[in-house]
C-alpha positions in Angstrom: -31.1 35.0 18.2 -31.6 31.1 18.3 -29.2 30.8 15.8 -26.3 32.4 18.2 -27.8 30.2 21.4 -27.5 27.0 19.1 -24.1 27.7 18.4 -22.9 29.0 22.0 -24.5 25.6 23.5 -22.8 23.6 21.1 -19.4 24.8 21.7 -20.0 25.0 25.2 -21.4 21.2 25.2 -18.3 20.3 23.0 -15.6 22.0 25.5 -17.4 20.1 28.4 -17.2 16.6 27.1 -14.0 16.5 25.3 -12.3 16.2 28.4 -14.9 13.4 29.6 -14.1 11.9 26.0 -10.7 11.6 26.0 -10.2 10.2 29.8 -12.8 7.7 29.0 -10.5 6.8 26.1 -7.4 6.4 28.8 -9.7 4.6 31.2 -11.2 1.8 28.1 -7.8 1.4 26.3 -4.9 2.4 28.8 -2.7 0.2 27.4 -3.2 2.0 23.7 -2.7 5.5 25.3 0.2 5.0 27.6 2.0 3.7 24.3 1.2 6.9 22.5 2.0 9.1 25.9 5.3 7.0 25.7 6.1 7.6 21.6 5.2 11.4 22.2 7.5 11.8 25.3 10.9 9.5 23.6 10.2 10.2 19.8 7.6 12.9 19.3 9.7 14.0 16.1 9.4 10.6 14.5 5.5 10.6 15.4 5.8 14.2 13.6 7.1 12.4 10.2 4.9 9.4 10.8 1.9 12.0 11.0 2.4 13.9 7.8 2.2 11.3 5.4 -0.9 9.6 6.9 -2.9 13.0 7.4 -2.0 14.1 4.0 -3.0 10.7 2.7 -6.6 11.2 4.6 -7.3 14.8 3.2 -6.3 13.5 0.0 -8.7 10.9 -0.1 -11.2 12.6 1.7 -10.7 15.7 -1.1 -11.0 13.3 -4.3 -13.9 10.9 -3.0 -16.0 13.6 -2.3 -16.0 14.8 -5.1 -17.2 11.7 -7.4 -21.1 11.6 -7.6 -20.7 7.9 -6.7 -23.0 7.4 -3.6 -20.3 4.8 -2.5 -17.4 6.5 -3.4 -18.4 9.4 -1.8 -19.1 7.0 1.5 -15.6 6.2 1.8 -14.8 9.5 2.1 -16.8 9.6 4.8 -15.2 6.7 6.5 -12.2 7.7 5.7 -13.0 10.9 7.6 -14.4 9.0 10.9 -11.2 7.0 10.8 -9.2 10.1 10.3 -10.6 11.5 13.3 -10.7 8.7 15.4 -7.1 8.4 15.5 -6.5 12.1 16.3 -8.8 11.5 19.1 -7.1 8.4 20.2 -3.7 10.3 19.9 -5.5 13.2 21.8 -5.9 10.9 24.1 -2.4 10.0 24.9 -1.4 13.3 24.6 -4.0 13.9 27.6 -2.1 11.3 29.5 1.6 12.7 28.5 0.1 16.4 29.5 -1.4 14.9 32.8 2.1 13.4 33.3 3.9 16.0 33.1 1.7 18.6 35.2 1.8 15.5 38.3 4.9 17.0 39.8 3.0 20.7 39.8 -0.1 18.6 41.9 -0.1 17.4 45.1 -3.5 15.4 44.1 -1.6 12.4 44.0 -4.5 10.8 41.7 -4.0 9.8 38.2 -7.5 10.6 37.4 -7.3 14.2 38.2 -3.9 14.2 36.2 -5.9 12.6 33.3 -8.8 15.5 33.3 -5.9 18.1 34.2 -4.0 17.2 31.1 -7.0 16.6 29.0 -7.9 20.4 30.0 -4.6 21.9 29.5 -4.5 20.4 26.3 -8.1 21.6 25.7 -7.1 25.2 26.3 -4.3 25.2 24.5 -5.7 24.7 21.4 -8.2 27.2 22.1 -6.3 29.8 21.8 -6.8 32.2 19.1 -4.7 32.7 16.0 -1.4 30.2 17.2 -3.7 27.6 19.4 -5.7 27.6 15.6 -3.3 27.4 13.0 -0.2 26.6 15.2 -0.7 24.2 17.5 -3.6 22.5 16.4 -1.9 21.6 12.7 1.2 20.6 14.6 0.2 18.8 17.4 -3.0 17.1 15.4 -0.3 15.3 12.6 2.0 14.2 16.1 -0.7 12.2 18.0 -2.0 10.8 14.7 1.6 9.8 14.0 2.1 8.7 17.4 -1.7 7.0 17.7 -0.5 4.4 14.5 2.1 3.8 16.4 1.0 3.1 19.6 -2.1 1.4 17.5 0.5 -1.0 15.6 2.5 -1.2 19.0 5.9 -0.1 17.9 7.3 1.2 20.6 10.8 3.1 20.8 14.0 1.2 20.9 15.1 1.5 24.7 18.4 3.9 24.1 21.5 2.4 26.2 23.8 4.6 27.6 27.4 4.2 28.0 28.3 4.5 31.8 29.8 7.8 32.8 33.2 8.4 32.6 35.2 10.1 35.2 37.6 12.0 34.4 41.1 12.9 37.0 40.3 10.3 39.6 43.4 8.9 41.8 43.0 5.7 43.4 42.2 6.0 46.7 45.6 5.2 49.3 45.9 2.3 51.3 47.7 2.3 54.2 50.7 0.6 53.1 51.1 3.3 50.5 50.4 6.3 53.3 
């Protein structure tokens, strides 16, 4: 039976402070996580492909290192895990702030704080849920904010896209009176 409370708490503890976690991420680095909010709402496909390469080049590490009975060796895989997992938490974290974003119009709390803990919850959720929160949304949205962290990390930011001004089609010039 202590076995089942240890695990209960520890989920429950985790649940609770994830949230705390990743607005106290937005609140320390804002400048970090409104560049990955920004990549993930212009580009998030790009932060996709950006993603996959540098997750699968984690795992692989992480996978071979491991394995070598090289006490050093075998501590790089372990910082190359922390790392890993740092920068999905620092994506996470924009990710709060794009969520918290997006769910300000559906508020009238009219404090970006409460958006921040909002998204950070809604994102929480959503990746709770069983069978496409766990092997859905998690895989998919996990290699996006890494993607979209090293960007926001190295500061590329999207190109600004111009638009051509709208054409209007079938208009007469107005008549003056001399014409009338």
């Amino acid at each position: 039976m202590a076995d089942v409370y240890i695990v209960v708490f520890s989920l429950l503890g985790i649940l609770i402070t994830l949230p705390a976690l990743l607005v106290a991420l937005n609140l320390l680095s804002p400048r970090v996580t409104t560049d990955i909010a920004t990549r993930l709402e212009i580009s998030p496909g790009k932060s996709f492909v950006l993603g996959v390469p540098v997750a699968f080049a984690f795992l692989l590490w992480i996978l071979i290192t491991s394995q070598i009975n090289f006490g050093l060796v075998q501590a790089t895989a372990f910082l190359a895990a922390v790392v890993g997992m740092g920068l999905g938490t620092l994506g996470a974290a924009g990710m709060a702030r794009f969520t918290g974003k997006r769910l300000e119009p559906l508020s009238d709390s009219g404090s970006e704080i409460r958006d921040l803990v909002r998204g950070a919850i809604v994102f929480e959720l959503a990746c709770l849920v069983p069978i496409v929160g766990w092997f859905l949304f998690i895989p998919l949205v996990g290699v996006t904010v890494m993607g979209a962290a090293l960007f926001g990390l190295l500061g590329w930011m999207p190109r600004p896209q111009t638009q051509p001004p709208p054409v209007q089609l079938n208009q007469r010039p107005a008549m003056t009176e001399q014409q009338g």
